[in-house]
Short mmCIF file of the C-alpha atoms (twelve columns), coordinates in Angstrom:
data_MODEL
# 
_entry.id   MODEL 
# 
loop_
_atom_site.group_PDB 
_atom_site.id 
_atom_site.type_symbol 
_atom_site.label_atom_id 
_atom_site.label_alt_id 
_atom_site.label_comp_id 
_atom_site.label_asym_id 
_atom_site.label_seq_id 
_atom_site.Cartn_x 
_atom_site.Cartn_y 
_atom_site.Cartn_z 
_atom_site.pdbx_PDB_model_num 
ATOM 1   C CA . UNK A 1   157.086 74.248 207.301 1 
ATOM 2   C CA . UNK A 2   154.525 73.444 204.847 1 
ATOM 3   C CA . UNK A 3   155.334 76.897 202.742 1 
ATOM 4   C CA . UNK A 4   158.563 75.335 202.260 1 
ATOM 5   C CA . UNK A 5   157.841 72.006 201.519 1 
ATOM 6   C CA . UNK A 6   155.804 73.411 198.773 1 
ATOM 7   C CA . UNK A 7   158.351 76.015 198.131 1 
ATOM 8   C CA . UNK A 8   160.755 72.860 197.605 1 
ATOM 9   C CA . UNK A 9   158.105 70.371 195.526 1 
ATOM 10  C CA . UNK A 10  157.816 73.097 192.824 1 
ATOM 11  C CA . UNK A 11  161.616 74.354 192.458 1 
ATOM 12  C CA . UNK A 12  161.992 70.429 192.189 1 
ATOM 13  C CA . UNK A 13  159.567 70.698 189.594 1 
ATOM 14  C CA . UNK A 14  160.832 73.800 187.832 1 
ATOM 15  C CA . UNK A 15  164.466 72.195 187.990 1 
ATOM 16  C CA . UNK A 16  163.306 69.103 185.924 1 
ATOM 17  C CA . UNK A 17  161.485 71.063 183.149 1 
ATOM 18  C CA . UNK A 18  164.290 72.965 182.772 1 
ATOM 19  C CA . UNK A 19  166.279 69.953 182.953 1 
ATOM 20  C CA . UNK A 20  163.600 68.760 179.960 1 
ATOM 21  C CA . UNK A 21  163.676 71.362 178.487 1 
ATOM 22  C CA . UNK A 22  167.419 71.779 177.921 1 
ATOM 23  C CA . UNK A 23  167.509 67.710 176.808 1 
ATOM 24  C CA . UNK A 24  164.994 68.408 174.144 1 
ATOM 25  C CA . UNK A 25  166.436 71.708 172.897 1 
ATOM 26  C CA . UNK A 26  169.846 69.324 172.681 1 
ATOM 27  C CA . UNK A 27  168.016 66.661 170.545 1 
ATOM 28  C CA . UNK A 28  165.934 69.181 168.122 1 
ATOM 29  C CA . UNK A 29  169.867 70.674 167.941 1 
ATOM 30  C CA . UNK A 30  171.618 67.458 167.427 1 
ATOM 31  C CA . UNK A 31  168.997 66.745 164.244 1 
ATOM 32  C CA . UNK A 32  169.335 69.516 162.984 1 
ATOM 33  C CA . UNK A 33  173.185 69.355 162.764 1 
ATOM 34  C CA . UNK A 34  172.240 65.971 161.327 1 
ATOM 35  C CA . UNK A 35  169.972 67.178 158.911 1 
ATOM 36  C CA . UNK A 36  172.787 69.893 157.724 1 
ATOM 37  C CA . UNK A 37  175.345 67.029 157.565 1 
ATOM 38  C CA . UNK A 38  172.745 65.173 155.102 1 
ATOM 39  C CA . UNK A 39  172.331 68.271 153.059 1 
ATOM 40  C CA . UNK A 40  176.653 69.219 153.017 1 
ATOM 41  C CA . UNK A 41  176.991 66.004 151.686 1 
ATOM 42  C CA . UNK A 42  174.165 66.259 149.235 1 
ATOM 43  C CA . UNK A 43  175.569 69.273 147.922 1 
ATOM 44  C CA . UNK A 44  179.326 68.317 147.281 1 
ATOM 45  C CA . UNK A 45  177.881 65.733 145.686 1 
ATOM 46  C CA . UNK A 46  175.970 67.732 143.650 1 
ATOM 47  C CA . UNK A 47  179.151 69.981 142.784 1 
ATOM 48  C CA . UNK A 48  180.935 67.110 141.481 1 
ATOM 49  C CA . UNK A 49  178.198 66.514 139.037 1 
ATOM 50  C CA . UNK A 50  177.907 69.811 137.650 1 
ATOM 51  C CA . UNK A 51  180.448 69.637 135.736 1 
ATOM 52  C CA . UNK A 52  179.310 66.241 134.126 1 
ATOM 53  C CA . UNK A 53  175.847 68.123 133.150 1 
ATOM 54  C CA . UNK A 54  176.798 71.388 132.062 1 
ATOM 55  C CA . UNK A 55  179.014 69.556 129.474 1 
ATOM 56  C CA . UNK A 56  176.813 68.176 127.337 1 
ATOM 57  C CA . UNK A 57  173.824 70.418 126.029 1 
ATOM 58  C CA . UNK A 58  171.690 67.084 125.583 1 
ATOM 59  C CA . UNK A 59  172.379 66.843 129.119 1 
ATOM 60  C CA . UNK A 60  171.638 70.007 130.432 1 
ATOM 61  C CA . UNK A 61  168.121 69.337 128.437 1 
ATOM 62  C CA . UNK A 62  166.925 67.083 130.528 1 
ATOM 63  C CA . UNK A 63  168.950 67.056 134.064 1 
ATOM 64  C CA . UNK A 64  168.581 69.799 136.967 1 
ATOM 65  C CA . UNK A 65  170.341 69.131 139.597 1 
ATOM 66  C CA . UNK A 66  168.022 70.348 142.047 1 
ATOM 67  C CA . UNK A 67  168.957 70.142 146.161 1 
ATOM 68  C CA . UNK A 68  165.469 70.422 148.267 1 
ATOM 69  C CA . UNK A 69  165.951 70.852 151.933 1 
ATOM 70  C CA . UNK A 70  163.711 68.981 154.106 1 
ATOM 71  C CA . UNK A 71  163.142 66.357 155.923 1 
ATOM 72  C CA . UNK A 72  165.414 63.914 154.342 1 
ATOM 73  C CA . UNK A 73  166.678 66.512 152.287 1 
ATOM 74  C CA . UNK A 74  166.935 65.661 148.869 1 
ATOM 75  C CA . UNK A 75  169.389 66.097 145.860 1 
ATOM 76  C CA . UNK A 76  167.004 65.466 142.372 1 
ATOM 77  C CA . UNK A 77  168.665 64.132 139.545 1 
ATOM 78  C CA . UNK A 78  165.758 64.413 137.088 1 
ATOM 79  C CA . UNK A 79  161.989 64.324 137.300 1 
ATOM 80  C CA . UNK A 80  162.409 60.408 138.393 1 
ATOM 81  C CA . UNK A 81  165.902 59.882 140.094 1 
ATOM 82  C CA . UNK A 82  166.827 61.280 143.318 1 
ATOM 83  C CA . UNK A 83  169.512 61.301 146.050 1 
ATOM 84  C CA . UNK A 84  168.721 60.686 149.800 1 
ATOM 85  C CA . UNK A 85  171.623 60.322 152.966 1 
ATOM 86  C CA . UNK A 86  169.551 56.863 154.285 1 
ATOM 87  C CA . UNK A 87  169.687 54.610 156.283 1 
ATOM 88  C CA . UNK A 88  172.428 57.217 158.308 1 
ATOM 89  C CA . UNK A 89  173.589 60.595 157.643 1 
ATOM 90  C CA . UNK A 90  176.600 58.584 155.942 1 
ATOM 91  C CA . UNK A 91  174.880 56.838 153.099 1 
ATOM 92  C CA . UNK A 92  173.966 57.570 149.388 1 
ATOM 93  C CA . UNK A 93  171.013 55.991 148.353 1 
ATOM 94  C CA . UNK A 94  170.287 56.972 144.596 1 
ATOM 95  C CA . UNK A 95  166.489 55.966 143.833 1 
ATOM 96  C CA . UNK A 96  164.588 56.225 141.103 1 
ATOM 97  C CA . UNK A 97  160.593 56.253 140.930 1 
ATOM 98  C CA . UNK A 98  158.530 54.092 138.785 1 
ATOM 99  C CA . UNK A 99  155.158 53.511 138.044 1 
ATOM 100 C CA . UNK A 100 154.824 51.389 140.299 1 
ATOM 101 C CA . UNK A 101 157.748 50.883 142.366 1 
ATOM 102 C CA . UNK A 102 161.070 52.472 143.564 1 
ATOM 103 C CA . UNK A 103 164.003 51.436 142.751 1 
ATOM 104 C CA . UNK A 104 167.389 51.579 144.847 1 
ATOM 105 C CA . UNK A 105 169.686 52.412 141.975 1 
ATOM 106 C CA . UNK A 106 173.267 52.850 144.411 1 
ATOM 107 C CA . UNK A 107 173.475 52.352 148.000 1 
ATOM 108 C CA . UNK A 108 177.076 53.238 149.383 1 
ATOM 109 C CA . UNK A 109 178.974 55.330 151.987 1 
ATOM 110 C CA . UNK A 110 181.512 56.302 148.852 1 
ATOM 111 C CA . UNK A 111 180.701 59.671 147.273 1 
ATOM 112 C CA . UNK A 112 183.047 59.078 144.162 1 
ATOM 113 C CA . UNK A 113 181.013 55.316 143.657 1 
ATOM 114 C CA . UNK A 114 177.310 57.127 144.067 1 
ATOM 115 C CA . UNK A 115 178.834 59.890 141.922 1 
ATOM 116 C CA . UNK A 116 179.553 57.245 139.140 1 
ATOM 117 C CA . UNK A 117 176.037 55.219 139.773 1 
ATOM 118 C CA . UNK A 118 174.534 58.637 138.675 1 
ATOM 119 C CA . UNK A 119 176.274 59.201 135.646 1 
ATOM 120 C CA . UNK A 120 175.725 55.982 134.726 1 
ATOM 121 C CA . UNK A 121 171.821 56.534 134.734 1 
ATOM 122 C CA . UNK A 122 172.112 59.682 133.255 1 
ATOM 123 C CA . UNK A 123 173.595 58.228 129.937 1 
ATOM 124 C CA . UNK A 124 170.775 55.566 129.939 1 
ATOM 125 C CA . UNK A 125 167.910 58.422 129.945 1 
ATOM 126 C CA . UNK A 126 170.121 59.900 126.951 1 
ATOM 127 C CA . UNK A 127 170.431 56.956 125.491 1 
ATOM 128 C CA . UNK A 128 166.819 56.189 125.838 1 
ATOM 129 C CA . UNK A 129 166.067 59.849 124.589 1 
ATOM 130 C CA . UNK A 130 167.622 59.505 121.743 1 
ATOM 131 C CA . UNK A 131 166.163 56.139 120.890 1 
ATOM 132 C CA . UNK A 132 163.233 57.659 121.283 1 
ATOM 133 C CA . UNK A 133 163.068 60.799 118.859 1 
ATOM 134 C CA . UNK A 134 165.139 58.239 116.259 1 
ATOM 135 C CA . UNK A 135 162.037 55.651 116.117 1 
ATOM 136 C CA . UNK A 136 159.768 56.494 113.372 1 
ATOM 137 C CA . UNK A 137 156.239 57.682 114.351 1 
ATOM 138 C CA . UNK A 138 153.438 56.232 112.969 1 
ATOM 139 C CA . UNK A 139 153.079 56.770 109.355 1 
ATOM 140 C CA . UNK A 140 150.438 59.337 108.789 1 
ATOM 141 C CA . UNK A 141 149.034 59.910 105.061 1 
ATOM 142 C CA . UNK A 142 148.550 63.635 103.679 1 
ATOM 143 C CA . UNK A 143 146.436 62.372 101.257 1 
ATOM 144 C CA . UNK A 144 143.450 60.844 100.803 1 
ATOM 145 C CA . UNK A 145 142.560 57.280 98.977  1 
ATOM 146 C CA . UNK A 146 140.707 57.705 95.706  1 
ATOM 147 C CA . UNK A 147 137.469 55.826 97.053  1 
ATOM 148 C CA . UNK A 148 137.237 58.738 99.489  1 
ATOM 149 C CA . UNK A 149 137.429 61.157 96.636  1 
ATOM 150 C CA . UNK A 150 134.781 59.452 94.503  1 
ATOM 151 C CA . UNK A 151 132.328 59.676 97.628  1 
ATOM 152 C CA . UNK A 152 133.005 62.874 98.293  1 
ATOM 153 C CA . UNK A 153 132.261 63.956 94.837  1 
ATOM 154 C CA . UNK A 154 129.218 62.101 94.393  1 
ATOM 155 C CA . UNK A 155 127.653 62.926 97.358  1 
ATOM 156 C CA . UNK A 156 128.128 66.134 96.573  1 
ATOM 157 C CA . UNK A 157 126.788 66.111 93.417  1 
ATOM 158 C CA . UNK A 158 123.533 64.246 94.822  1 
ATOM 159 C CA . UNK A 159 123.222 67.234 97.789  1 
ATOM 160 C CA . UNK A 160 123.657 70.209 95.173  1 
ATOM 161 C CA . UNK A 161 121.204 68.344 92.539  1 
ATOM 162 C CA . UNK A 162 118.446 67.916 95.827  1 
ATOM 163 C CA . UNK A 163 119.285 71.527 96.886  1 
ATOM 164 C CA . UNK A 164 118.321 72.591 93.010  1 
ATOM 165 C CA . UNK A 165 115.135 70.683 93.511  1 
ATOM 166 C CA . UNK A 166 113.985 71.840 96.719  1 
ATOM 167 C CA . UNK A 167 114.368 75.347 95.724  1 
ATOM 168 C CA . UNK A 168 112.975 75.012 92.461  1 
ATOM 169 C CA . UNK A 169 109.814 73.631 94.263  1 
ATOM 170 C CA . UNK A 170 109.839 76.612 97.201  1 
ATOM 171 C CA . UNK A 171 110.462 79.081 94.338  1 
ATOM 172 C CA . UNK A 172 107.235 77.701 92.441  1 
ATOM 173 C CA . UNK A 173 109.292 77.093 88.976  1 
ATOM 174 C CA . UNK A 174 108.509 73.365 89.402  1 
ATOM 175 C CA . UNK A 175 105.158 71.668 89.440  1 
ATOM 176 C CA . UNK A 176 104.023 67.963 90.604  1 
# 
């Protein structure tokens, strides 16, 4: 009687942690279905903007599209912007990185709206890039100023005259 009360107690227990077992196997496979829902997504979205970067050769300077699996996977626009499926597996959410802060650029379930939220940053960084290389530098001379000239010269002129001296003296041809 006792053999198969203890017989009983541990198929019990081997019938829940299967029973565990099975639930947790169902919620690792349930994110990871959600996971690869976040990164479809990611991707189409990525193969409608394609197009948009590979048309421009400014553009294809300084974009790459870049989809990084993980965990939320993540769809890089350039070295600041990104893509993310948050707060659900149904939402863009465009961000872009600061200094010191993040910025939520789009947020939207509409793939065509966070499509268009993306080009639109992507012809601010060109127009910012090309802002850029038109500003001047800072005006650098090639040339030197005549006072620097005159210096040069006469210091010269003093160091060869003391170098004459000195080995006149070591050389005996001069006497105190």
């Amino acid at each position: 009687m006792v053999k198969s009360a203890v017989r009983q107690d541990r198929d019990g227990l081997a019938d829940a942690l299967r029973e565990a077992r099975l639930a947790e196997a169902a919620h690792f496979e349930a994110a990871l279905d959600l996971r690869d829902s976040k990164t479809l997504r990611l991707q189409i979205l990525k193969d409608e903007l394609v197009p948009t970067v590979q048309s421009s050769p400014e553009a294809r300077d300084l974009f790459d599209l870049s989809l990084l699996p993980g965990d939320p996977p993540k769809l890089w626009v350039d070295l600041t912007a990104y893509v993310v499926m948050e707060p659900d597996h149904r939402t863009y959410r465009v961000l872009q990185d600061r200094q010191d802060s993040r910025d939520i650029l789009f947020e939207g379930r509409d793939r065509d709206e966070a499509a268009a939220a993306i080009r639109r940053h992507m012809a601010h960084r060109l127009v910012a890039r090309e802002r850029q290389f038109a500003t001047p530098g800072p005006v650098s001379s090639t040339g030197y100023s005549s006072a620097t000239l005159i210096l040069a010269w006469v210091s010269g002129f003093a160091f060869g005259a003391l170098a004459l001296v000195a080995a006149a003296l070591y050389f005996g041809l001069l006497k105190y």
